[in-house]
C-alpha positions as a LaTeX table, in Angstrom:
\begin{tabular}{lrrr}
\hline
Residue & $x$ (\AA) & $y$ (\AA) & $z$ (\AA) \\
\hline
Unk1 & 31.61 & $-21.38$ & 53.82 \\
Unk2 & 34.35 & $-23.92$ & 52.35 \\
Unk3 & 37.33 & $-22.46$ & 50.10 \\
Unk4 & 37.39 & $-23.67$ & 46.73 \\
Unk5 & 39.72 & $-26.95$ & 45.83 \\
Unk6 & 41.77 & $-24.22$ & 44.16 \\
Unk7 & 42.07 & $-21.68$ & 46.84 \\
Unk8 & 42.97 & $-25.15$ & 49.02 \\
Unk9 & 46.17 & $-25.81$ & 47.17 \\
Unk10 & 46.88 & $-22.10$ & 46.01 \\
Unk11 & 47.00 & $-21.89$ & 50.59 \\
Unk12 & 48.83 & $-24.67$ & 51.10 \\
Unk13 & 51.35 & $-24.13$ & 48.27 \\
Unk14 & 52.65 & $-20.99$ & 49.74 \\
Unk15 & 54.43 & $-23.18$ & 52.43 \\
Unk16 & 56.16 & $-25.52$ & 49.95 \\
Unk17 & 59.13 & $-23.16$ & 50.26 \\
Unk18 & 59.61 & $-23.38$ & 54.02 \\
Unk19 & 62.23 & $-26.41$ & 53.91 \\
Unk20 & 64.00 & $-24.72$ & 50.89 \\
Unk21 & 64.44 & $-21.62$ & 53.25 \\
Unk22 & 65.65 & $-24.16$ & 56.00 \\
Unk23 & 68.04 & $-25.54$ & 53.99 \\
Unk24 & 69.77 & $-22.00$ & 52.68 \\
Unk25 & 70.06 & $-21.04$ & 56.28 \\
Unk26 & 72.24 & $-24.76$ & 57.26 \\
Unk27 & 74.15 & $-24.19$ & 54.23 \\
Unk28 & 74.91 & $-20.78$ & 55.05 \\
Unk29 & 76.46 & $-21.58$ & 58.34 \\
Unk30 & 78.40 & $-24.41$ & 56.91 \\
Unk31 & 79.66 & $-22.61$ & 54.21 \\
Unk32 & 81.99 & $-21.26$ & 56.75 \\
Unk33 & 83.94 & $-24.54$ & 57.52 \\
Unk34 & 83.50 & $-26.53$ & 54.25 \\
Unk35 & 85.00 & $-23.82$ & 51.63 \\
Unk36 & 89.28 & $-23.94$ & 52.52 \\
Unk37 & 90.82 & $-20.12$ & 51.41 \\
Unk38 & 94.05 & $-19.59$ & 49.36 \\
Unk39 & 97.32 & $-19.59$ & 51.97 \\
Unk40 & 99.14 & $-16.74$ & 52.76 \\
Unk41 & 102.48 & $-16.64$ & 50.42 \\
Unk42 & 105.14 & $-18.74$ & 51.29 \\
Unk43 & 108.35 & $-17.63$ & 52.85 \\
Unk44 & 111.05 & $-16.87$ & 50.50 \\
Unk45 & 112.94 & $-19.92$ & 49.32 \\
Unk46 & 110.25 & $-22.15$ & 50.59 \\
Unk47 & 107.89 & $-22.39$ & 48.04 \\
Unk48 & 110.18 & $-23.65$ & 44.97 \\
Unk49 & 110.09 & $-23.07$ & 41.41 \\
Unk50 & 106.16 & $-23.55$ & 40.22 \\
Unk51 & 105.33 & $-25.96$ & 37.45 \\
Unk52 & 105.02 & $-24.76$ & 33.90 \\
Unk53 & 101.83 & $-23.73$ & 33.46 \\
Unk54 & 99.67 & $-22.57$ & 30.29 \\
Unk55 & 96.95 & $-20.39$ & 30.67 \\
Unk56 & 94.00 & $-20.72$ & 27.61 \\
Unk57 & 91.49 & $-18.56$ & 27.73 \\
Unk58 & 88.68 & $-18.08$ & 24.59 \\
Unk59 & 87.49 & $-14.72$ & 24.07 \\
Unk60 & 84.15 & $-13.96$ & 21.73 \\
Unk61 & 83.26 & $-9.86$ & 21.95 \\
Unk62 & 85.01 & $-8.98$ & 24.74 \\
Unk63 & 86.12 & $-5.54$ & 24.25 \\
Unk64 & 84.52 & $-4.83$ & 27.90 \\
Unk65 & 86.87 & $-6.85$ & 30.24 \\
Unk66 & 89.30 & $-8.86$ & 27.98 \\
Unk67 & 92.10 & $-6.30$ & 28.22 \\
Unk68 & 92.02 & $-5.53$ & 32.33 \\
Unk69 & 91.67 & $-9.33$ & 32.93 \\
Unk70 & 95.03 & $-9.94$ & 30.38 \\
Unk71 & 96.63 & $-7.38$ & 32.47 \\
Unk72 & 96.29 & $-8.84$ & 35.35 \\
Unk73 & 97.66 & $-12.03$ & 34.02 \\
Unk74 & 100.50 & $-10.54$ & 32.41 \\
Unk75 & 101.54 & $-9.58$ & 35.73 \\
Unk76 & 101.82 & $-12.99$ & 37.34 \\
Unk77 & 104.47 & $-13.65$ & 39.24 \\
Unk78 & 105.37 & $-16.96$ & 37.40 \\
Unk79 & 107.97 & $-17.10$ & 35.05 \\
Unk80 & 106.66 & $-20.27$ & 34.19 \\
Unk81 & 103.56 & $-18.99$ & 32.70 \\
Unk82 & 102.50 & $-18.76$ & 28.81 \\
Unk83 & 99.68 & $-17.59$ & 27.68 \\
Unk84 & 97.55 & $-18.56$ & 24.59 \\
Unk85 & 93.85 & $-16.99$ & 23.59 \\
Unk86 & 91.42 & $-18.09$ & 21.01 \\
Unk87 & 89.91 & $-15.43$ & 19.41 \\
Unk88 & 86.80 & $-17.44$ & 18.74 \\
Unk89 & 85.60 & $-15.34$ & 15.31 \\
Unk90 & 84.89 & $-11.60$ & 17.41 \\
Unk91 & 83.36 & $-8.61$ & 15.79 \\
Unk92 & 83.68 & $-6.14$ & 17.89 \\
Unk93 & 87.65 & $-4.63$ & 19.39 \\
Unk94 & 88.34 & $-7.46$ & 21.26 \\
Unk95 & 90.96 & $-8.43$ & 18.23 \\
Unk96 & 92.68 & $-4.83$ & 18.50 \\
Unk97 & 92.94 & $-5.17$ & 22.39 \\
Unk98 & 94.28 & $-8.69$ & 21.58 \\
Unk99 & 97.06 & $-7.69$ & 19.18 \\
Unk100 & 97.87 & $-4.22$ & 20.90 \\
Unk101 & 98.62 & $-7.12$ & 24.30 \\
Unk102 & 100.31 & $-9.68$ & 22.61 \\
Unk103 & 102.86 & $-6.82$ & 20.61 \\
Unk104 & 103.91 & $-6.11$ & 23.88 \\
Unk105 & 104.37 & $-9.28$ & 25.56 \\
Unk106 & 106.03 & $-11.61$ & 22.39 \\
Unk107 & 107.59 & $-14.39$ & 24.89 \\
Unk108 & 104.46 & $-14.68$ & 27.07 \\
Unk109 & 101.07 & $-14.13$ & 25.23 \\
Unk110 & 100.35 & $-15.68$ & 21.89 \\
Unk111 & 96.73 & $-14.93$ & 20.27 \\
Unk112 & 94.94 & $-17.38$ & 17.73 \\
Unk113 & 91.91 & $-16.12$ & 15.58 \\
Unk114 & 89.27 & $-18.94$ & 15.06 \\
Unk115 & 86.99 & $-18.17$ & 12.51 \\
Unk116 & 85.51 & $-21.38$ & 11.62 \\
Unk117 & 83.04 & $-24.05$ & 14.18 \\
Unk118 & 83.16 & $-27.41$ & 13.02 \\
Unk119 & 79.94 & $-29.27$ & 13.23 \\
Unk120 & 79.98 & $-30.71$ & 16.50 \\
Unk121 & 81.38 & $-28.14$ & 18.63 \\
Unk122 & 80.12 & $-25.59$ & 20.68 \\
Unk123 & 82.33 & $-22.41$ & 20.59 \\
Unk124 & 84.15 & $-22.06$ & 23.66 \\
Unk125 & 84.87 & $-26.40$ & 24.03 \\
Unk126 & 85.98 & $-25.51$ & 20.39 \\
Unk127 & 88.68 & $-22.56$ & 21.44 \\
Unk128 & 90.05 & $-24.27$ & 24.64 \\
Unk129 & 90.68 & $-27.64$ & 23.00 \\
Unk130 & 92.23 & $-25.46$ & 20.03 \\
Unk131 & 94.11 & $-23.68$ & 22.63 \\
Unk132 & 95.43 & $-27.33$ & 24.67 \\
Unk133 & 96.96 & $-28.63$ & 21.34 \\
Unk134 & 99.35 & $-25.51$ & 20.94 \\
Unk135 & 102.97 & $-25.90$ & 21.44 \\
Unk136 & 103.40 & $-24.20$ & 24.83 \\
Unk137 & 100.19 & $-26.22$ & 26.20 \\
Unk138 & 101.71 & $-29.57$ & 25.31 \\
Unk139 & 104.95 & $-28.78$ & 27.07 \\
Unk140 & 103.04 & $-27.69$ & 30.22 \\
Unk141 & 103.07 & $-29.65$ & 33.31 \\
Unk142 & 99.60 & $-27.85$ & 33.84 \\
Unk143 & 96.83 & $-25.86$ & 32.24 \\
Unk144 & 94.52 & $-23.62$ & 33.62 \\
Unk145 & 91.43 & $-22.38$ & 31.83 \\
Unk146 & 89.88 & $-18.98$ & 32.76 \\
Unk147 & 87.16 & $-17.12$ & 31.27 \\
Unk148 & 88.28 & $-13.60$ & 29.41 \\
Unk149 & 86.62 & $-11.51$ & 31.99 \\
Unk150 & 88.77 & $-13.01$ & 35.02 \\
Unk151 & 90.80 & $-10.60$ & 36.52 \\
Unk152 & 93.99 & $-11.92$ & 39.15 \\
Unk153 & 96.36 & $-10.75$ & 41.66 \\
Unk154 & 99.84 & $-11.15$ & 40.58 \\
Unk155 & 100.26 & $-13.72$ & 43.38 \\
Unk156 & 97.39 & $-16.09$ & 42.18 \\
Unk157 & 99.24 & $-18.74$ & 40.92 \\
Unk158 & 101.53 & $-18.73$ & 43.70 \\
Unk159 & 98.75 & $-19.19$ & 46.33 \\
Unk160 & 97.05 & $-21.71$ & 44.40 \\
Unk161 & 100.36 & $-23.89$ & 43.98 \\
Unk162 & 101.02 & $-23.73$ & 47.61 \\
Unk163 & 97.36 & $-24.85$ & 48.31 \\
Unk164 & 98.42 & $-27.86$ & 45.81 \\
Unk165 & 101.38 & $-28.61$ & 47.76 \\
Unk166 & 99.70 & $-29.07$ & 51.19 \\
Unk167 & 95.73 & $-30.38$ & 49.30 \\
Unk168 & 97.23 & $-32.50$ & 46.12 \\
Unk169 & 94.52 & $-32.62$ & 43.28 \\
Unk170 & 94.71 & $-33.23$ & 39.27 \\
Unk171 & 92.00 & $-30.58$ & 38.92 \\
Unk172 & 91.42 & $-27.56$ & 41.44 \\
Unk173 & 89.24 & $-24.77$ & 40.52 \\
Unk174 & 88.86 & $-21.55$ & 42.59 \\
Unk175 & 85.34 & $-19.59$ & 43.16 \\
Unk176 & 85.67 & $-16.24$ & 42.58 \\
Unk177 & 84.59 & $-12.79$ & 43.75 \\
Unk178 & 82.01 & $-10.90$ & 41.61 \\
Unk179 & 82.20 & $-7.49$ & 40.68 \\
Unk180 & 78.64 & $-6.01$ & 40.98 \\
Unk181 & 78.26 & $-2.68$ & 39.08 \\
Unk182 & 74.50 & $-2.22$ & 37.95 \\
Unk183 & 71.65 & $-2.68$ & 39.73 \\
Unk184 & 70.47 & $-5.82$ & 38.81 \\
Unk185 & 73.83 & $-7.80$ & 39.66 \\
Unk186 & 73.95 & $-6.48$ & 42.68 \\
Unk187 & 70.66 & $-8.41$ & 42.93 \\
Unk188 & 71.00 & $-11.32$ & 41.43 \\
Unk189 & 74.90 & $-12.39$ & 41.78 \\
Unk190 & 75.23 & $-13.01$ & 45.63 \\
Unk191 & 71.36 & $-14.88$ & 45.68 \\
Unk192 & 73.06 & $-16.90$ & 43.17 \\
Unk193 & 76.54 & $-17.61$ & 44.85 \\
Unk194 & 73.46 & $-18.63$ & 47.62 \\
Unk195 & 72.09 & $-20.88$ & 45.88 \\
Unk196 & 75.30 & $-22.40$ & 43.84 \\
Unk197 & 76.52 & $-22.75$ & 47.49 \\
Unk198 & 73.23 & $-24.92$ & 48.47 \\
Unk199 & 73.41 & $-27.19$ & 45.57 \\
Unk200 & 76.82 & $-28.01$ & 45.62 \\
Unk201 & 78.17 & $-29.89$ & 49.27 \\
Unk202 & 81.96 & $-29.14$ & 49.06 \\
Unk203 & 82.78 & $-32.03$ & 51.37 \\
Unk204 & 81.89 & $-34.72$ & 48.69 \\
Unk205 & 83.64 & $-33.03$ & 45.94 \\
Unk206 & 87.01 & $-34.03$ & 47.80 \\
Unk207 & 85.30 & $-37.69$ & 48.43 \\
Unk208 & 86.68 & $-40.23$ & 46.11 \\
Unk209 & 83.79 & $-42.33$ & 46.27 \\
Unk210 & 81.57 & $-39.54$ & 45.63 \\
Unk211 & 80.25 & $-38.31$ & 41.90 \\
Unk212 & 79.59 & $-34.86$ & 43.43 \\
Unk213 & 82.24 & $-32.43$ & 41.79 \\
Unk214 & 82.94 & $-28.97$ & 41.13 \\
Unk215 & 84.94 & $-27.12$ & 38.16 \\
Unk216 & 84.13 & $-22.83$ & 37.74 \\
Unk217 & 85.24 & $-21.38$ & 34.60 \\
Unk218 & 86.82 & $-18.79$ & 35.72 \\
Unk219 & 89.57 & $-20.77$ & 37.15 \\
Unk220 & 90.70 & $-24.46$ & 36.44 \\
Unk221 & 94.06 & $-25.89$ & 36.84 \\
Unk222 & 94.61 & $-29.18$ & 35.87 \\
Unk223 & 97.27 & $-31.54$ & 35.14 \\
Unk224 & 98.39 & $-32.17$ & 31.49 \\
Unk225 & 98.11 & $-35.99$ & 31.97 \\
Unk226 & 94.52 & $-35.70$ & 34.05 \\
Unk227 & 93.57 & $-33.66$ & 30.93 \\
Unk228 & 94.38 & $-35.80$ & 28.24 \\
Unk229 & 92.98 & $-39.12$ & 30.34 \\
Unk230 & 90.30 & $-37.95$ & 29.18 \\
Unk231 & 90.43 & $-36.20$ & 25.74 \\
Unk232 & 90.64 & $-33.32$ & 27.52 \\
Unk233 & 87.54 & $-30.35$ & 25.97 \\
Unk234 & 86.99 & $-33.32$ & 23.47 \\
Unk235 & 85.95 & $-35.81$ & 25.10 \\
Unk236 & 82.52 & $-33.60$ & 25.85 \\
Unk237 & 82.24 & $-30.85$ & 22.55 \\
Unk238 & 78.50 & $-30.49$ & 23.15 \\
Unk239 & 78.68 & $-30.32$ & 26.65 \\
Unk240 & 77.50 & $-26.46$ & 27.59 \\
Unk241 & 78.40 & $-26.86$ & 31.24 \\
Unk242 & 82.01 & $-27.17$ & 29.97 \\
Unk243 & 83.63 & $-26.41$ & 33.39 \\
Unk244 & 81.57 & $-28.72$ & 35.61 \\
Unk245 & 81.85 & $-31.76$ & 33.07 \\
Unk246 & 85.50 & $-31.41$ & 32.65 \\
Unk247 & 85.86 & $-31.16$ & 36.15 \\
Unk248 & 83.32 & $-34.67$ & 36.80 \\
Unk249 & 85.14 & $-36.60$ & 34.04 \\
Unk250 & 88.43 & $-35.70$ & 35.33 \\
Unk251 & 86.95 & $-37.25$ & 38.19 \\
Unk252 & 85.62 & $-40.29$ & 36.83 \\
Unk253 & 88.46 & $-40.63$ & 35.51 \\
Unk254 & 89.64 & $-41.68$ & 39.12 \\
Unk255 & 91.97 & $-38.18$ & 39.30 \\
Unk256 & 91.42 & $-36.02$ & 42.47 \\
Unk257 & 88.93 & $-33.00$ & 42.83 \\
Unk258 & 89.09 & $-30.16$ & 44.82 \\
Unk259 & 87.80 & $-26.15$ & 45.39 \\
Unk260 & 88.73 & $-23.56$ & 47.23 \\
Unk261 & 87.49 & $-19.47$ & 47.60 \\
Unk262 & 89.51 & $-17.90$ & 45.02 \\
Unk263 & 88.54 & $-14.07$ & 46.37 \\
Unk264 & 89.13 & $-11.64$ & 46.31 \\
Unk265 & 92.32 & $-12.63$ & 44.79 \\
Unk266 & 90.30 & $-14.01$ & 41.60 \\
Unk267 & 87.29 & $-11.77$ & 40.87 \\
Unk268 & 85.31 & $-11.04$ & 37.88 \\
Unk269 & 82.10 & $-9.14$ & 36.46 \\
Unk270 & 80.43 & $-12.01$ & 34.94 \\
Unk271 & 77.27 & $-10.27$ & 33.70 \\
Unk272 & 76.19 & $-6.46$ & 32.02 \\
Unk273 & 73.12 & $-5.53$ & 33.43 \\
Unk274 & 69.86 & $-7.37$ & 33.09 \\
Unk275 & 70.49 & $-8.18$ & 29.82 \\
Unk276 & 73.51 & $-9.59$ & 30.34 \\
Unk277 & 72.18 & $-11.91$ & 33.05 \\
Unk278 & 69.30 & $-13.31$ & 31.30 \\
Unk279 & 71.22 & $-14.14$ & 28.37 \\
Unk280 & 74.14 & $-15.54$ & 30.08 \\
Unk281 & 71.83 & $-18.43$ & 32.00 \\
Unk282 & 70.18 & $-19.11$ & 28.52 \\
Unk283 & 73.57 & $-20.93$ & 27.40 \\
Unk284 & 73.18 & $-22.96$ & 30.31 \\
Unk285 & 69.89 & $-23.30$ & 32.09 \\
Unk286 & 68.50 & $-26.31$ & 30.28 \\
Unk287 & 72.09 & $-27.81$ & 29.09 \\
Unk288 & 71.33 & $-31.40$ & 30.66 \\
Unk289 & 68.53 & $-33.07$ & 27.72 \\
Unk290 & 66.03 & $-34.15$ & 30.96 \\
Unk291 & 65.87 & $-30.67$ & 32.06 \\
Unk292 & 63.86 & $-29.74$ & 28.49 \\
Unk293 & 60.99 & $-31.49$ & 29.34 \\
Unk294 & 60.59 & $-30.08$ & 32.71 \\
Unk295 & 61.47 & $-26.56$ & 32.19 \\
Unk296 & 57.64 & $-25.39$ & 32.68 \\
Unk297 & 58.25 & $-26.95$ & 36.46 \\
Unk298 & 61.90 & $-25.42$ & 36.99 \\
Unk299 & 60.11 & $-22.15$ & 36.35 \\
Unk300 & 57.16 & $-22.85$ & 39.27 \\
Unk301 & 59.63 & $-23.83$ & 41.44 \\
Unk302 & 61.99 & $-21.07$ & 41.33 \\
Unk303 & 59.08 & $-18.38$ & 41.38 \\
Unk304 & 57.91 & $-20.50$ & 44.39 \\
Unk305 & 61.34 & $-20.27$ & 46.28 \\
Unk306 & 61.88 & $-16.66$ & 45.66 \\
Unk307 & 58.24 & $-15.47$ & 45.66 \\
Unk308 & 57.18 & $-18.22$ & 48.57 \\
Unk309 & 57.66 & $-15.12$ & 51.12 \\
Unk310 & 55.00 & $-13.15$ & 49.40 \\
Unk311 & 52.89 & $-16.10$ & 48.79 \\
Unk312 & 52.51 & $-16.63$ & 51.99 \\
Unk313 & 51.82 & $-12.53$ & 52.55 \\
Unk314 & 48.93 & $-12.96$ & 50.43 \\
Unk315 & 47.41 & $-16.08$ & 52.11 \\
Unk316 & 46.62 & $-15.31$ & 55.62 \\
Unk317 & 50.29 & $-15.31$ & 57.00 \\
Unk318 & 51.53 & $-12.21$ & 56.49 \\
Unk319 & 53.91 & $-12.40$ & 59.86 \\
Unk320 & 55.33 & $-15.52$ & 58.39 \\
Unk321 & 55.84 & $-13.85$ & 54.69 \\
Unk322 & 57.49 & $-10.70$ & 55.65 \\
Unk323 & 59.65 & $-12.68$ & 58.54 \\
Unk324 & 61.35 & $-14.99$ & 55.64 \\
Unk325 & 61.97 & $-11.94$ & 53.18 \\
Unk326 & 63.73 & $-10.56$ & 55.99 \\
Unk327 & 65.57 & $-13.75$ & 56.59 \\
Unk328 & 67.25 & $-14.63$ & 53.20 \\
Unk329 & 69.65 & $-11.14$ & 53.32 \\
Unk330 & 71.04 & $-11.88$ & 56.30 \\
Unk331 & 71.95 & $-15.71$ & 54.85 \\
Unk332 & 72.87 & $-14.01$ & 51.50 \\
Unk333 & 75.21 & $-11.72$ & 53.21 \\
Unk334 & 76.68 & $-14.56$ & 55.32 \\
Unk335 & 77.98 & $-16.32$ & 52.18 \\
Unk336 & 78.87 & $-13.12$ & 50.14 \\
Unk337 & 81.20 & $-11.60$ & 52.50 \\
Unk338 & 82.39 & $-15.03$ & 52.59 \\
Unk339 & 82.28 & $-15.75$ & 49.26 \\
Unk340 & 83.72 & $-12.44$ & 47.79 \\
Unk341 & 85.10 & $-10.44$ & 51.20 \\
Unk342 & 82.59 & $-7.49$ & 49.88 \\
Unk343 & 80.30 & $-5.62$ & 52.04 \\
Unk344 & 76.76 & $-5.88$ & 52.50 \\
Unk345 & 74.28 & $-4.39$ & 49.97 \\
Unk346 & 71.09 & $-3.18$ & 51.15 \\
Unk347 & 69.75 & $-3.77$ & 47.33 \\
Unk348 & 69.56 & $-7.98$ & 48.42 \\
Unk349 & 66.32 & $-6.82$ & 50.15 \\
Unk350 & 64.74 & $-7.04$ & 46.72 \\
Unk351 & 66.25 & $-10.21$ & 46.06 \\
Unk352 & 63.05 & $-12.19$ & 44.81 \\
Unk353 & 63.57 & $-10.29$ & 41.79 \\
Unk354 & 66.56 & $-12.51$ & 41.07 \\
Unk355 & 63.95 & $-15.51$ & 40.06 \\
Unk356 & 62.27 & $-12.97$ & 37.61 \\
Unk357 & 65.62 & $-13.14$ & 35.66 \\
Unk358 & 66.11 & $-16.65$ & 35.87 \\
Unk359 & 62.19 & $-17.72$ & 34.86 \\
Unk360 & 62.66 & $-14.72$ & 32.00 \\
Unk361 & 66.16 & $-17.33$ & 31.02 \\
Unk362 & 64.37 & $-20.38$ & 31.44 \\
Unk363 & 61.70 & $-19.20$ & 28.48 \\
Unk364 & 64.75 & $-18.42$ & 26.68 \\
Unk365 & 66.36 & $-21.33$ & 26.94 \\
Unk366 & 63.24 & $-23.62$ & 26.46 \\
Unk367 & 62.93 & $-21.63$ & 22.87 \\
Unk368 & 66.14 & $-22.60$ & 21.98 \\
Unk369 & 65.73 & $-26.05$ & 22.68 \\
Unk370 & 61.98 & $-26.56$ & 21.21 \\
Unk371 & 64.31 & $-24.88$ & 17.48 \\
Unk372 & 66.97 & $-27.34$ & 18.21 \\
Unk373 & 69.88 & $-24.47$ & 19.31 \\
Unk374 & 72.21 & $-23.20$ & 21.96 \\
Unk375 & 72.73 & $-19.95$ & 21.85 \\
Unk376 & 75.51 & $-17.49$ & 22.92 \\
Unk377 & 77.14 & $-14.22$ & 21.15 \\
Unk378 & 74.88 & $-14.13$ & 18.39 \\
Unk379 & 76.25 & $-17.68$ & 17.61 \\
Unk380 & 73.60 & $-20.73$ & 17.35 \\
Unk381 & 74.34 & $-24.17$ & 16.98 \\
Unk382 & 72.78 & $-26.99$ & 16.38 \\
Unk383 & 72.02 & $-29.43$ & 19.61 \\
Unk384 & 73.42 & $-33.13$ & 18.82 \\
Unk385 & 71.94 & $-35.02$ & 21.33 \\
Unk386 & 74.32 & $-37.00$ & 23.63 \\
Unk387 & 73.82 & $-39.47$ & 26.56 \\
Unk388 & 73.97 & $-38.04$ & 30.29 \\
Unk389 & 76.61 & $-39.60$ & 31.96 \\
Unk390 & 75.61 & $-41.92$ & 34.60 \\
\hline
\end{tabular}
């Protein structure tokens, strides 16, 4: 008796992920050698005085980490260092942490409260490029943008000057460690550092010739002039991928790129929870306009490369299926401890149930864009289309 057309392709779908799982486990031995780390301090009297340097960061409701993370950069060892953060219109305490900081440090941290978007803007390109026309940002030699949940060692900047001095770049950005609390980011955060790691080949970011590039909000230092080459957050105020465009048109811009592991001297908890998760992707999923249209697809595919393993489980090859869920921990692992120097978690052997959250963000995100709208805080605005660079 023949199987159905149907059953035919329902079989042979299940081992459309196999190259995908091939491809993780290159990456995840190359991610040893093509990711440089910070240096070790240098000597005393070595290292010289460090550039001035502003730091902008935009804060909307973040009472939860906003205060630890200005801590930490309070306590940078740069003298050099001013601070400036947009309060971008928050209603929860995130103003009273804000004000209860910048009492305290007068010469170093000075807070602005946004309460208005112009048309045009999305909220955060709004607050940074409110932030780079300041006073202490147009006397800096640099700026670096960081998201109001990064936390630092006091020797951050330090390392990351003296990996400028030996690896010169206009724009260097530094991956970070995540801080994993609940269950589901312990889940989801180091399958996606995986898969960030897969899509993303480090070597061409350094390539001149190459458009491949990389920028991570939590940390971006880049040079006043690179910045303002190219109108700087305005030259993109749509753009919802704000730290990889900056980062590509910095680029473009025929200015230097490169990336380093920032942990676990940089580390962060990017997401609260589930919740948190799904509706942190939503700002982002679908940001470039050709991804709209094929959102129904990016949602098959990424419940076929997490769910391929059971797939195949339920098609005659259960061997097969339960041999590849075994093998994507031991890759995930591999790049974690890399990644973020934290142990292993024995919670990444659930880790299909990280495409759950991103299909669950992808139906958000395709809502959004079928009512015209990014979303993010409670805050929608209206999409203006824009042209993709090419």
């Amino acid at each position: 008796m023949s199987l159905s057309p149907s059953f035919d392709w329902f079989s042979w779908s299940a081992w459309l992920p196999l190259p995908l799982y091939a491809a993780w486990f290159v990456q995840a031995r190359l991610t040893r050698v093509r990711l440089r780390d910070l240096p070790d301090l240098p000597e005393a009297g070595q290292g010289g005085p460090l550039p001035r340097t502003t730091l902008c960061i935009p804060a909307r409701d973040e009472e939860r980490e906003v205060g630890g993370a200005l801590d930490s950069w309070l306590a940078q060892d740069h003298p050099d260092l001013r601070i400036l953060v947009v309060d971008d219109g928050s209603s929860d305490r995130t103003p009273a942490i804000l004000a209860e900081r910048a009492a305290g440090h007068p010469g170093r941290l000075r807070v602005l409260r946004n309460d208005h978007l112009p048309d045009g803007w999305l909220g955060k390109n709004h607050a940074l490029d409110l932030a780079s026309r300041q006073p202490e940002a147009r006397a800096a030699d640099w700026l670096l943008f960081a998201d109001a949940d990064t936390q630092a060692s006091p020797d951050l900047l330090q390392r990351a000057f003296a990996f400028l001095d030996r690896h010169p770049a206009d724009i260097f950005t530094l991956l970070p460690a995540m801080d994993t609390v609940g269950y589901a980011e312990r889940v989801f955060m180091p399958v996606a550092n995986l898969f960030f790691l897969w899509l993303l080949p480090f070597r061409r970011v350094e390539d001149p010739a190459s458009r491949c590039c990389c920028g991570v909000g939590a940390f971006i230092l880049v040079r006043r002039a690179a910045y303002d080459a190219v109108n700087g957050h305005g030259g993109a105020p749509m753009e919802a991928v704000d730290d990889m465009m900056l980062a590509y048109r910095v680029k473009q811009a025929g200015f230097t790129n490169r990336a380093a592991l920032g942990g676990p001297h940089l580390h962060l908890r990017m997401y609260h929870g589930c919740g948190g998760i799904v509706h942190g992707l939503r700002k982002n999923l679908l940001a470039l306009p050709y991804l709209f249209p094929l959102a129904p697809l990016v949602a098959a595919a990424v419940l076929l490369a997490t769910f391929g393993c059971v797939l195949l489980a339920f098609t005659g090859n259960p061997g097969l299926g339960i041999l590849l869920w075994l093998l994507v921990p031991p890759l995930v692992a591999e790049v974690h401890v890399r990644y973020t120097r934290r142990p292993v978690d024995l919670l990444w052997a659930f880790w299909p149930l990280a495409g759950l959250m991103v299909v669950a963000s992808i139906a958000l995100a395709f809502g959004d864009r079928l009512r015209g709208v990014n979303r993010w805080r409670g805050r929608e605005v209206r999409i203006q289309h824009r042209k993709v660079p090419g």
